[in-house]
C-alpha positions as CSV (number, residue, x, y, z in Angstrom):
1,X,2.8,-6.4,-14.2
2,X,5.4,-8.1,-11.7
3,X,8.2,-9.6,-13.4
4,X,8.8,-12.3,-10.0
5,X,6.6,-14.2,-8.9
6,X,5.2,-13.9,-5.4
7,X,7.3,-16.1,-2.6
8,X,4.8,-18.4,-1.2
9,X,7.3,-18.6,1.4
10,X,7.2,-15.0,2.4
11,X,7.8,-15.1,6.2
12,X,5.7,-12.3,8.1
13,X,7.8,-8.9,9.0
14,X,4.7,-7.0,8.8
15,X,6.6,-4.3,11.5
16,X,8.4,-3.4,8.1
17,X,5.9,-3.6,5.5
18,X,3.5,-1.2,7.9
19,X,6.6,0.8,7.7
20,X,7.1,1.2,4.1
21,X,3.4,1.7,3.6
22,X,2.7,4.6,5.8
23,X,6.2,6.1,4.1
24,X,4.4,5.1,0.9
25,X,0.9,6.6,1.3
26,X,1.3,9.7,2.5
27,X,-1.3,11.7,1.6
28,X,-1.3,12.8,-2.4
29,X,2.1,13.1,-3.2
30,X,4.6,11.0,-4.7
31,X,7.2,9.1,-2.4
32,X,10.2,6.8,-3.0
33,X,11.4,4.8,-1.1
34,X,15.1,3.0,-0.5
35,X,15.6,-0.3,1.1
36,X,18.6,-1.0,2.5
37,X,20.5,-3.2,4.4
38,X,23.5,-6.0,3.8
39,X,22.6,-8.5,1.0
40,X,21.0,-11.5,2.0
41,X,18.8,-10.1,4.7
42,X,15.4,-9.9,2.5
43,X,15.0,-6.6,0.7
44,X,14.3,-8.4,-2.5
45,X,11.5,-10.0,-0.9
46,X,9.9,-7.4,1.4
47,X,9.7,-5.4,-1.8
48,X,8.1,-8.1,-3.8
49,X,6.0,-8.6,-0.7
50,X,4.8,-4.9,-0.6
51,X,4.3,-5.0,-4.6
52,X,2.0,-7.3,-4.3
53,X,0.0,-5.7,-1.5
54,X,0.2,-2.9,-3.1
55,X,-1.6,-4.3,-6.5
56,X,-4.1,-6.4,-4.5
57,X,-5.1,-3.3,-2.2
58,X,-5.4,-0.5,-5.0
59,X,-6.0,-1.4,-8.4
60,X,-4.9,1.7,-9.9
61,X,-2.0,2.8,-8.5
62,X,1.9,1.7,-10.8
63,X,4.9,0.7,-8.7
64,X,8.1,1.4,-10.4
């Protein structure tokens, strides 16, 4: 369950989202993950972005 809606508007940085997935999906152990940066720049939405993926790519995996 995502709480926000996917952004239809999503503009591709898929540099980043390859990024956070390889930090991600490591192997079998569990990794978090910060995303930083000033506000405004998109970290709301790359993370929203990768949620998604993330659910459409394995169906049983949680994001917290």
């Amino acid at each position: 369950m995502v709480l926000f809606k996917r952004n239809p508007s999503f503009t591709s940085r898929e540099s980043e989202l390859k990024t956070l997935h390889q930090i991600l999906f490591t192997g079998h152990y569990t990794t978090k993950v910060a995303i930083i940066g000033l506000s405004g720049v998109g970290k709301t939405q790359l993370a929203l972005e990768l949620v998604y993926r993330i659910k459409a790519k394995y169906k049983n995996y949680l994001v917290i």
